[in-house]
mmCIF file of the N, C-alpha and C atoms, coordinates in Angstrom:
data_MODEL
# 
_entry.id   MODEL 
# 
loop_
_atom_site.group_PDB 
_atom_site.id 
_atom_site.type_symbol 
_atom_site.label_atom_id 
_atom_site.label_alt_id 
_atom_site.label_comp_id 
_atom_site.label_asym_id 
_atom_site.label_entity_id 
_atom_site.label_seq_id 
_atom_site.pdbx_PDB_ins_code 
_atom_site.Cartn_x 
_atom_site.Cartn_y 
_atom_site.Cartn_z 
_atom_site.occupancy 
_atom_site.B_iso_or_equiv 
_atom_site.pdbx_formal_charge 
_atom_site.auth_seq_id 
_atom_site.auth_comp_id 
_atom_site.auth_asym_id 
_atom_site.auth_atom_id 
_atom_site.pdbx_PDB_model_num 
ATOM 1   N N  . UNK A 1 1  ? 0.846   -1.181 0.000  1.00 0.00 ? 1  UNK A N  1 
ATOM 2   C CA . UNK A 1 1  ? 0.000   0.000  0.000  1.00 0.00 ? 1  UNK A CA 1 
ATOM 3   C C  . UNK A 1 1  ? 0.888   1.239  0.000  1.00 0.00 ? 1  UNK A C  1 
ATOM 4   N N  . UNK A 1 2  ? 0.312   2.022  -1.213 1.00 0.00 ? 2  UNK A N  1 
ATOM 5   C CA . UNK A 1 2  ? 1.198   3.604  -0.957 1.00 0.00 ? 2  UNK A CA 1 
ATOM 6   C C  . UNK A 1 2  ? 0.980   4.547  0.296  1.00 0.00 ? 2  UNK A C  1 
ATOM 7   N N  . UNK A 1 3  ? 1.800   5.294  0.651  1.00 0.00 ? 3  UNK A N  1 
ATOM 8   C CA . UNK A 1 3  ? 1.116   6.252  1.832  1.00 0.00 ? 3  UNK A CA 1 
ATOM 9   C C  . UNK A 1 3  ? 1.456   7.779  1.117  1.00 0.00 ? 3  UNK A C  1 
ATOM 10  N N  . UNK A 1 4  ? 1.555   7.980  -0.191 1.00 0.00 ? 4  UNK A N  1 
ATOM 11  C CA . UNK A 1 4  ? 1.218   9.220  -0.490 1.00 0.00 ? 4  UNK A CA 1 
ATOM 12  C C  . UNK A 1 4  ? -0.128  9.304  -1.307 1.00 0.00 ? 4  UNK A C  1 
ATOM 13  N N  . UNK A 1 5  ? -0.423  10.346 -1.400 1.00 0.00 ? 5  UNK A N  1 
ATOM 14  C CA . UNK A 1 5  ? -1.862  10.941 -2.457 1.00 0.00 ? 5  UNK A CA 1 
ATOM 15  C C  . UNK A 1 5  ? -1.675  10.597 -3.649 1.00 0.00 ? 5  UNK A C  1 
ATOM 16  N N  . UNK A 1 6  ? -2.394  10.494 -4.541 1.00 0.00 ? 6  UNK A N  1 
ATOM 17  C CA . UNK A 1 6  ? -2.591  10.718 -5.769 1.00 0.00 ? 6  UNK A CA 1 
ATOM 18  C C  . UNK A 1 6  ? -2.098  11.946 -6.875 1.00 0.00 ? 6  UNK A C  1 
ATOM 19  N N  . UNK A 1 7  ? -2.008  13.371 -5.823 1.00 0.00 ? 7  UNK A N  1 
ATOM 20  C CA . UNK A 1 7  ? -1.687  14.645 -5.830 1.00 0.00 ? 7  UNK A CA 1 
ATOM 21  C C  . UNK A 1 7  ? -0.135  14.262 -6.025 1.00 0.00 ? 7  UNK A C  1 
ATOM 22  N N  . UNK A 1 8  ? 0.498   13.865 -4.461 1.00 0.00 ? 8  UNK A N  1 
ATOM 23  C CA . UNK A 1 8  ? 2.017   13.805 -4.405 1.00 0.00 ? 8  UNK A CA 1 
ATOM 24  C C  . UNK A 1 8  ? 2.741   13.106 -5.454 1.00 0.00 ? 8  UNK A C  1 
ATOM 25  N N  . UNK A 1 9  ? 1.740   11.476 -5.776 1.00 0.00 ? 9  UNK A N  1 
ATOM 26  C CA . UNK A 1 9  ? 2.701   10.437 -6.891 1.00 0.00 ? 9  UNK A CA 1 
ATOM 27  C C  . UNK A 1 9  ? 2.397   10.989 -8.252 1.00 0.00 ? 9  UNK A C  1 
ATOM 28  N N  . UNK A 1 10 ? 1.576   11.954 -8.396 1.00 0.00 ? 10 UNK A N  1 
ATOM 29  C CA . UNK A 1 10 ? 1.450   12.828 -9.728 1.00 0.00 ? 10 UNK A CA 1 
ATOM 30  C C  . UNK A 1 10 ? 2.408   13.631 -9.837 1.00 0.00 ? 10 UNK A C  1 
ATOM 31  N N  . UNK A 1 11 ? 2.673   14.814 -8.967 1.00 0.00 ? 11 UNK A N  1 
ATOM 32  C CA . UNK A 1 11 ? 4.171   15.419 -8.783 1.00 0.00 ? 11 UNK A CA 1 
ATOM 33  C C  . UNK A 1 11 ? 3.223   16.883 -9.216 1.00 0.00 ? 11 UNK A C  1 
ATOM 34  N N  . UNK A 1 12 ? 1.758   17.038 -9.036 1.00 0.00 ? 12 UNK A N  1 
ATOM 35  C CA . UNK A 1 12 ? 0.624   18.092 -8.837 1.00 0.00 ? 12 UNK A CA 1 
ATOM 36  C C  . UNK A 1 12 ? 1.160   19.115 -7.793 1.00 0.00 ? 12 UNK A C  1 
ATOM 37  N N  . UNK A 1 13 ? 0.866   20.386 -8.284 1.00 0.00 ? 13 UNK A N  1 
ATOM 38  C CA . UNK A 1 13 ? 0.657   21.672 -7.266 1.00 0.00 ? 13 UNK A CA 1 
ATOM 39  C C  . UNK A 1 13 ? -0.931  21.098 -6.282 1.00 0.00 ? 13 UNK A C  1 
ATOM 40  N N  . UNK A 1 14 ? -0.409  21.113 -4.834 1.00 0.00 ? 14 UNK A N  1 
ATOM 41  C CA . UNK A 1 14 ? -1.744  20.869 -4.134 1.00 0.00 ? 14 UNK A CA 1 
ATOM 42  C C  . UNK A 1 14 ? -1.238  21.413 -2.360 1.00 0.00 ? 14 UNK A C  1 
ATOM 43  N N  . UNK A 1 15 ? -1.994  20.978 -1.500 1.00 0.00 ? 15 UNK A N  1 
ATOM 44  C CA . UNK A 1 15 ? -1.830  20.821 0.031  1.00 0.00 ? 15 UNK A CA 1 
ATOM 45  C C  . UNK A 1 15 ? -2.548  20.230 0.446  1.00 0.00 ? 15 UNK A C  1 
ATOM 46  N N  . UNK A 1 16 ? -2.142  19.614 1.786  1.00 0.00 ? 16 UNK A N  1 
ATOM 47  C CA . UNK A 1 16 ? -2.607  18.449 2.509  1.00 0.00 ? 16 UNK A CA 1 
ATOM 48  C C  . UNK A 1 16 ? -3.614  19.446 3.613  1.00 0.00 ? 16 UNK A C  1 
ATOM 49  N N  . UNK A 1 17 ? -3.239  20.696 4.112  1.00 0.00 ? 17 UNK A N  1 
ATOM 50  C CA . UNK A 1 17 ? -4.064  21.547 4.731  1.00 0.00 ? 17 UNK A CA 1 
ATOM 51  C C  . UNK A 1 17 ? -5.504  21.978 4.795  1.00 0.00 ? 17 UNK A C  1 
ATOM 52  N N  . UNK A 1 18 ? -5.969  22.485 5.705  1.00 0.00 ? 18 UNK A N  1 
ATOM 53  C CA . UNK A 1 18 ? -7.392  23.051 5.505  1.00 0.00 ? 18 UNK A CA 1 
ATOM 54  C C  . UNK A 1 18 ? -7.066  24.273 4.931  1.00 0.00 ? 18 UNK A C  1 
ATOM 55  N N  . UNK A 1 19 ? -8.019  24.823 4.140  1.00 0.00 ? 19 UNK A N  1 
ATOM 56  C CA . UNK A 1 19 ? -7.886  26.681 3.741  1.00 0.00 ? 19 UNK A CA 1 
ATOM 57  C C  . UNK A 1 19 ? -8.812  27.319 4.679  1.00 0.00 ? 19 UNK A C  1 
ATOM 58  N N  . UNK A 1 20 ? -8.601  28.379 5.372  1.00 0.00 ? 20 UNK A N  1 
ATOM 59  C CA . UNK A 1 20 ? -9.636  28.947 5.858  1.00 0.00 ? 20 UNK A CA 1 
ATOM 60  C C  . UNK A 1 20 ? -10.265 30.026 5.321  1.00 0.00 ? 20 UNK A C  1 
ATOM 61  N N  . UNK A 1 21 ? -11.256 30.374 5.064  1.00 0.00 ? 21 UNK A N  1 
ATOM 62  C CA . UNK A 1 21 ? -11.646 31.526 3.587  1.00 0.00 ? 21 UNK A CA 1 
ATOM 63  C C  . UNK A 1 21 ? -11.969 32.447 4.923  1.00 0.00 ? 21 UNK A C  1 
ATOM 64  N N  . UNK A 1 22 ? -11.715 33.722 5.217  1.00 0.00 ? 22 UNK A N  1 
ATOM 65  C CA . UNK A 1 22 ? -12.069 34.908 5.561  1.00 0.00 ? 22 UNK A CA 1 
ATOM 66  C C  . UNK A 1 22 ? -13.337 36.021 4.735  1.00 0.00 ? 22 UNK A C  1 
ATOM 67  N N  . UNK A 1 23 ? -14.061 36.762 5.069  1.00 0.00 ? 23 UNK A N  1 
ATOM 68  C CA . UNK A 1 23 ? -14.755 37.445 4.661  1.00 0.00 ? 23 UNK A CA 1 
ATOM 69  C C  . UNK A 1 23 ? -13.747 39.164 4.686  1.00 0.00 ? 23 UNK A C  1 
ATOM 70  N N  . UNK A 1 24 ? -13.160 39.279 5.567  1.00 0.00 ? 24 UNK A N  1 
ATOM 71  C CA . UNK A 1 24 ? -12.244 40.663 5.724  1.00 0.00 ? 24 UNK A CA 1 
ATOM 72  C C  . UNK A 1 24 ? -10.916 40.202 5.603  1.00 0.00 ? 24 UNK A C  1 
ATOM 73  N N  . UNK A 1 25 ? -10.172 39.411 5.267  1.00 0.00 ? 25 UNK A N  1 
ATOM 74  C CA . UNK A 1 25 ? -8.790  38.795 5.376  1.00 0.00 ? 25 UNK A CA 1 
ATOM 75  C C  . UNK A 1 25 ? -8.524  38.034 4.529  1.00 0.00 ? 25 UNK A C  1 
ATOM 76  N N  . UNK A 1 26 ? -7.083  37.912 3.830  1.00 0.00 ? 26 UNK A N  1 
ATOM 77  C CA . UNK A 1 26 ? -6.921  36.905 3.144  1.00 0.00 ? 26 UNK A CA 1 
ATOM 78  C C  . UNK A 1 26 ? -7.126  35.771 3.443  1.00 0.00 ? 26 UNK A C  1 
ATOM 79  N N  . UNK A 1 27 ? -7.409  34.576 2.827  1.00 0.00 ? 27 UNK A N  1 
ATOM 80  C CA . UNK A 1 27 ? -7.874  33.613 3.539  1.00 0.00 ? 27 UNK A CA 1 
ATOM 81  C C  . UNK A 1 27 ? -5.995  33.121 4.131  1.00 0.00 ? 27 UNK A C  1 
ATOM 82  N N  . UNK A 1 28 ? -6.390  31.886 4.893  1.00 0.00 ? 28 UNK A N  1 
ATOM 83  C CA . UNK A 1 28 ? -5.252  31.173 5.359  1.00 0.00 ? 28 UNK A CA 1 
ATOM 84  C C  . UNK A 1 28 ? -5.119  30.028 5.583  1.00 0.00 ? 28 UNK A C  1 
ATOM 85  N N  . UNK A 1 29 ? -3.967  28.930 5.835  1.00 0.00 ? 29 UNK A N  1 
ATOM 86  C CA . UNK A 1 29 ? -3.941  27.434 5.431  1.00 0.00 ? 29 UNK A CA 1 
ATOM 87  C C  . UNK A 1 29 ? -3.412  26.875 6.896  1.00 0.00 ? 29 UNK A C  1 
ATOM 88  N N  . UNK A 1 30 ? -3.836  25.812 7.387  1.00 0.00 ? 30 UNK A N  1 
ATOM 89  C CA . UNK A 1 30 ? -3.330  25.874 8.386  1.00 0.00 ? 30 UNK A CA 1 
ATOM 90  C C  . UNK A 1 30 ? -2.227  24.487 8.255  1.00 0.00 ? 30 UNK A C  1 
ATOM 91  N N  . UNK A 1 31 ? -1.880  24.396 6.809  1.00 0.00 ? 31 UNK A N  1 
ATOM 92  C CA . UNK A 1 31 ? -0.149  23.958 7.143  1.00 0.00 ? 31 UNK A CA 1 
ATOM 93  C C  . UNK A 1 31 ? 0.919   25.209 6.710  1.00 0.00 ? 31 UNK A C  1 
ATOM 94  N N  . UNK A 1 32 ? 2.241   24.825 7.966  1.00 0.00 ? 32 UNK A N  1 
ATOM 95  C CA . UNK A 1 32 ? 2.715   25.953 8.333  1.00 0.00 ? 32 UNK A CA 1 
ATOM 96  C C  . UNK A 1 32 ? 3.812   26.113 6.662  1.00 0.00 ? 32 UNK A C  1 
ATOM 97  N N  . UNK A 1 33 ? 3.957   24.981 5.903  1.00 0.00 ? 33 UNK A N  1 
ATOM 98  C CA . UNK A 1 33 ? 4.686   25.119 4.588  1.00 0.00 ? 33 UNK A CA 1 
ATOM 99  C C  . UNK A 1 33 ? 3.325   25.455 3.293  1.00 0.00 ? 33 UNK A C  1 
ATOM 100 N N  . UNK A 1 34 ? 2.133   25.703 3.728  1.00 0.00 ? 34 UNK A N  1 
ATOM 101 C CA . UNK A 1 34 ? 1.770   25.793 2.225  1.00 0.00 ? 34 UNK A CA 1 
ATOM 102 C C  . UNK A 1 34 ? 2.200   27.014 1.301  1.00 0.00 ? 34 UNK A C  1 
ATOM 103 N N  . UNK A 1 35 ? 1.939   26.852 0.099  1.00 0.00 ? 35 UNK A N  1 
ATOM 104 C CA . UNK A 1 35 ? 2.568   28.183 -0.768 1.00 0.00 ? 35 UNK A CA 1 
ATOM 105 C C  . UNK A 1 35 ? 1.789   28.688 -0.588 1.00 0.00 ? 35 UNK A C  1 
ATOM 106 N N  . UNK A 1 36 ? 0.326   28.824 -0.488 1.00 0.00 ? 36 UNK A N  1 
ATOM 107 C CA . UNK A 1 36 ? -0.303  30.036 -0.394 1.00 0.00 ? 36 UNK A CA 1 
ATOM 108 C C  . UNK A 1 36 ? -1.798  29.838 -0.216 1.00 0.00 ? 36 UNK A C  1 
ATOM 109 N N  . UNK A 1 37 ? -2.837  30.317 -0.446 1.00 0.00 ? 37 UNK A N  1 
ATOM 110 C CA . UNK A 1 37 ? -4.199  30.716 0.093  1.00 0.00 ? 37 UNK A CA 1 
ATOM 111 C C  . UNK A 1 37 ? -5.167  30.320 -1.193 1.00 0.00 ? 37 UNK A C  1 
ATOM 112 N N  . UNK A 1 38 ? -4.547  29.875 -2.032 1.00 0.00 ? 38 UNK A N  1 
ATOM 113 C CA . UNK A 1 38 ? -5.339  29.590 -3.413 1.00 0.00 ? 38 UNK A CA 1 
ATOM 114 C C  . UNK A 1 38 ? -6.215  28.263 -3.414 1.00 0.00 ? 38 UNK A C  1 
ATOM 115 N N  . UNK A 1 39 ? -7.283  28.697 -3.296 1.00 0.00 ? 39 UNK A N  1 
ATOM 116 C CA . UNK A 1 39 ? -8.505  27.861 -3.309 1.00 0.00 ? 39 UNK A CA 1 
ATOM 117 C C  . UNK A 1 39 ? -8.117  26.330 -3.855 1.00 0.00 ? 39 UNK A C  1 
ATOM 118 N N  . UNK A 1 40 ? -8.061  26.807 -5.198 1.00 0.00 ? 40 UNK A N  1 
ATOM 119 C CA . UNK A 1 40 ? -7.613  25.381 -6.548 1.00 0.00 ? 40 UNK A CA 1 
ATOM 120 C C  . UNK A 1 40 ? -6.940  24.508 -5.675 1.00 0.00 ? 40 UNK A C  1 
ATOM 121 N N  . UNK A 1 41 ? -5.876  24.872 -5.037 1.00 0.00 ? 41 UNK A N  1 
ATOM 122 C CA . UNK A 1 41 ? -5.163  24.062 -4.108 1.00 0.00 ? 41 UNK A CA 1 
ATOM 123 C C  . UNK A 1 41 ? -5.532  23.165 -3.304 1.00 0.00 ? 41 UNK A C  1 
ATOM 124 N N  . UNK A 1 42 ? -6.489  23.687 -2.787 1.00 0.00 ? 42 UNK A N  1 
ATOM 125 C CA . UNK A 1 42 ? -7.125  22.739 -1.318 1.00 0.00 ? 42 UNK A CA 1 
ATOM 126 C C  . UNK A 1 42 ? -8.158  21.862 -1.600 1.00 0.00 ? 42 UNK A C  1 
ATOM 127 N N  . UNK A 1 43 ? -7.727  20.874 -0.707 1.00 0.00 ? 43 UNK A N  1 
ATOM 128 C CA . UNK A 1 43 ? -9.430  19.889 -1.009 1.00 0.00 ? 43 UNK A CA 1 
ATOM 129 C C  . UNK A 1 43 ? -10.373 20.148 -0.092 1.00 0.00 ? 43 UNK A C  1 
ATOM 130 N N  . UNK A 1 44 ? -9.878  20.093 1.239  1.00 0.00 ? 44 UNK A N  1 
ATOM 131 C CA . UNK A 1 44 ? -10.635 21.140 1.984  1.00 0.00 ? 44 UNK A CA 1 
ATOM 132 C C  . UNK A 1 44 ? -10.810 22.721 2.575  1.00 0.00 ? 44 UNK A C  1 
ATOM 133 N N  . UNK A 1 45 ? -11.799 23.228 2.364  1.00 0.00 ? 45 UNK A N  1 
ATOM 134 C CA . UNK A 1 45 ? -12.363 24.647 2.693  1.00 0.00 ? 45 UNK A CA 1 
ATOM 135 C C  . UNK A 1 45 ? -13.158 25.067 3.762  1.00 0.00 ? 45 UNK A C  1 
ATOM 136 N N  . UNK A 1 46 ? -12.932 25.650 4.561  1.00 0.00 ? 46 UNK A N  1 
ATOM 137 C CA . UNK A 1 46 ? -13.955 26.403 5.172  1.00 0.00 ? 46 UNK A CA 1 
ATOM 138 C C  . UNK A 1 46 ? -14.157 27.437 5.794  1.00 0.00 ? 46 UNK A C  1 
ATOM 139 N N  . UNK A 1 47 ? -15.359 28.096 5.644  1.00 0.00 ? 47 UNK A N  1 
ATOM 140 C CA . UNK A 1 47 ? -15.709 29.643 6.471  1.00 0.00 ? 47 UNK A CA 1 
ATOM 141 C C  . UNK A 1 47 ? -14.745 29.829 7.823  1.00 0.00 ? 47 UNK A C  1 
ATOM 142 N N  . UNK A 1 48 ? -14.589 30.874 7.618  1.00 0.00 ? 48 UNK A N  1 
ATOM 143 C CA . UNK A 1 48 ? -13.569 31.446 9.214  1.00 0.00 ? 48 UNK A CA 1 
ATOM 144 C C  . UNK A 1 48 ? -14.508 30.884 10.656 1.00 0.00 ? 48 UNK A C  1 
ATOM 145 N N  . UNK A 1 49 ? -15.806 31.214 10.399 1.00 0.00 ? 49 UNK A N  1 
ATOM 146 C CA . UNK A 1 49 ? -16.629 31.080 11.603 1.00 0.00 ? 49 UNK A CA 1 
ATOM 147 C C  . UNK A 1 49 ? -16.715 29.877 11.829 1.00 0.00 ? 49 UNK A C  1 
ATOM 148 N N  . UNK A 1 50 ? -16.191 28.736 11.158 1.00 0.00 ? 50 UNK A N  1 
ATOM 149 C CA . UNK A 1 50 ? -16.297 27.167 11.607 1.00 0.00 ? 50 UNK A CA 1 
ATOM 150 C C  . UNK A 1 50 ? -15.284 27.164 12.580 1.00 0.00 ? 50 UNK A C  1 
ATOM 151 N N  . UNK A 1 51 ? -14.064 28.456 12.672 1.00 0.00 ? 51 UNK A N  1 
ATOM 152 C CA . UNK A 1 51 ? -13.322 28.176 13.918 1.00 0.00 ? 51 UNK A CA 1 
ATOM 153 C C  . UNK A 1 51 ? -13.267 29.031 14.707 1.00 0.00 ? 51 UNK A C  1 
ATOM 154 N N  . UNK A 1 52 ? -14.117 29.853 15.232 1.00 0.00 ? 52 UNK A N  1 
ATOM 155 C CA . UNK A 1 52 ? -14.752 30.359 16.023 1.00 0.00 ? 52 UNK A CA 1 
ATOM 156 C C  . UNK A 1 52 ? -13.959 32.283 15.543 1.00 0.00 ? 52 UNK A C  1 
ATOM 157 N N  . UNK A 1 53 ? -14.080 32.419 14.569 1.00 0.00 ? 53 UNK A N  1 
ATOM 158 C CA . UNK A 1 53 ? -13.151 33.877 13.704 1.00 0.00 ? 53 UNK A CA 1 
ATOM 159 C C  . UNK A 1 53 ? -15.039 34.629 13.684 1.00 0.00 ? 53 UNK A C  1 
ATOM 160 N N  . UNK A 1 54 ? -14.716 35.888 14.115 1.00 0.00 ? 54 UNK A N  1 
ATOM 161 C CA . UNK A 1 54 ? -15.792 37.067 14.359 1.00 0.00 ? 54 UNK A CA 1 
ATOM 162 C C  . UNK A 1 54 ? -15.390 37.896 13.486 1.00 0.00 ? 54 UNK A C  1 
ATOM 163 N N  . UNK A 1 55 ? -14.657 37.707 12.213 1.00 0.00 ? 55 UNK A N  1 
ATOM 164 C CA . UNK A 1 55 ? -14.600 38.546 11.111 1.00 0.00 ? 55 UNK A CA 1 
ATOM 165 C C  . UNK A 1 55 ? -16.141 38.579 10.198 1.00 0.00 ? 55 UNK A C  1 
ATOM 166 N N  . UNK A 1 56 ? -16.817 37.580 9.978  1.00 0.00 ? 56 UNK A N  1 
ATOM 167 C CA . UNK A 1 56 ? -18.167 37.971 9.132  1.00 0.00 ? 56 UNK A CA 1 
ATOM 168 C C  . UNK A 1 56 ? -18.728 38.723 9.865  1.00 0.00 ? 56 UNK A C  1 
ATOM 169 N N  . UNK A 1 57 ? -19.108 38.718 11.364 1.00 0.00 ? 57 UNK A N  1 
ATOM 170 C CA . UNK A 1 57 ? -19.832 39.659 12.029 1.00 0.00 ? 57 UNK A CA 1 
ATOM 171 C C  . UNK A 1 57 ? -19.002 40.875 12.332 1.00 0.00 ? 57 UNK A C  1 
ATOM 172 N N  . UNK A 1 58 ? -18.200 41.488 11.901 1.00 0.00 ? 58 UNK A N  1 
ATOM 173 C CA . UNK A 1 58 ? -17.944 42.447 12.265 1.00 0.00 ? 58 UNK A CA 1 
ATOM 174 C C  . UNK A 1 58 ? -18.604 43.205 11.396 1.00 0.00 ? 58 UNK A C  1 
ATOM 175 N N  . UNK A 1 59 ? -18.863 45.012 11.438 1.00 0.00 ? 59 UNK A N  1 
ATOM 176 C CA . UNK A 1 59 ? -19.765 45.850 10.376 1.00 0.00 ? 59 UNK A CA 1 
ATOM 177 C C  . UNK A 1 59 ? -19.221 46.843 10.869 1.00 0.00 ? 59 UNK A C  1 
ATOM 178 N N  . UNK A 1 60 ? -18.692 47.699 9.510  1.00 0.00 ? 60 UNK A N  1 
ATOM 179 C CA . UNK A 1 60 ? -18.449 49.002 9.848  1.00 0.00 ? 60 UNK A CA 1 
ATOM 180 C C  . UNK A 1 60 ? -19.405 49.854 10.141 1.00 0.00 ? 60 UNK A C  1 
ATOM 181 N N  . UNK A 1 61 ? -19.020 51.215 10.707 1.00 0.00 ? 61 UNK A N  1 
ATOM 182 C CA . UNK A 1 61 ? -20.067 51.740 11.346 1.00 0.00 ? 61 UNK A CA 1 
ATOM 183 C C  . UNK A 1 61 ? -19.560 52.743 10.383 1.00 0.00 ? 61 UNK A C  1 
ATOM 184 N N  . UNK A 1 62 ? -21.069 53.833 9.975  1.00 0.00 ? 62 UNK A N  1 
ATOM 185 C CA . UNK A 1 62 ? -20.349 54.991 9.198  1.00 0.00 ? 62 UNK A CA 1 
ATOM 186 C C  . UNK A 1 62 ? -20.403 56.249 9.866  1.00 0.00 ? 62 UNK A C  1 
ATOM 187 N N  . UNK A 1 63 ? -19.611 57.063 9.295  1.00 0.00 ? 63 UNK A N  1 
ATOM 188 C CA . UNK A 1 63 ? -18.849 58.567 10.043 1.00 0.00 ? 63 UNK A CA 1 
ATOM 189 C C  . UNK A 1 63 ? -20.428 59.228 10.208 1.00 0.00 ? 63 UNK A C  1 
ATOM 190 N N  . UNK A 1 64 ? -20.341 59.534 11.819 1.00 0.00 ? 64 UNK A N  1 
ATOM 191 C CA . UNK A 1 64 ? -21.190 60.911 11.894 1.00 0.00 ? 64 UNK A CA 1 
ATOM 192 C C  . UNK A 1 64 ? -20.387 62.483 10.622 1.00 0.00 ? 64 UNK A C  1 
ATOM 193 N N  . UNK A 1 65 ? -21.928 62.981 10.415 1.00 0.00 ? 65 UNK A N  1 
ATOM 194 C CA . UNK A 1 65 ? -21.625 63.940 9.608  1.00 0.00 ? 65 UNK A CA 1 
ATOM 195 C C  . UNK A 1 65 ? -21.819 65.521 10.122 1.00 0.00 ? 65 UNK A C  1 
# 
């Protein structure tokens, strides 16, 4: 039995990480080597608020005039 992916024995751009998608922030990966935040990449995704991130609820307030 192999113990790499399909991704790795292809020699594919990918990550083994979660992405976390932000609503105010770039999103972020929570392996500490991924190249970067690009969706295509990941197999798994999810909203900031699945880990307890108060960025969707935040709301700007607008300037008294």
């Amino acid at each position: 039995m192999e113990s790499s992916c399909r991704e790795c024995a292809a020699g594919l751009a990918h990550c083994h990480g979660t992405l976390i998608v932000h609503e105010l922030h770039r999103g972020e990966c929570t392996e500490p080597d991924c190249d970067g935040p690009e969706l295509v990449l990941h197999l798994l995704v999810i909203d900031c608020d699945a880990v307890g991130c108060a960025c969707s609820q935040q709301t700007s307030h607008p300037l008294a005039v």
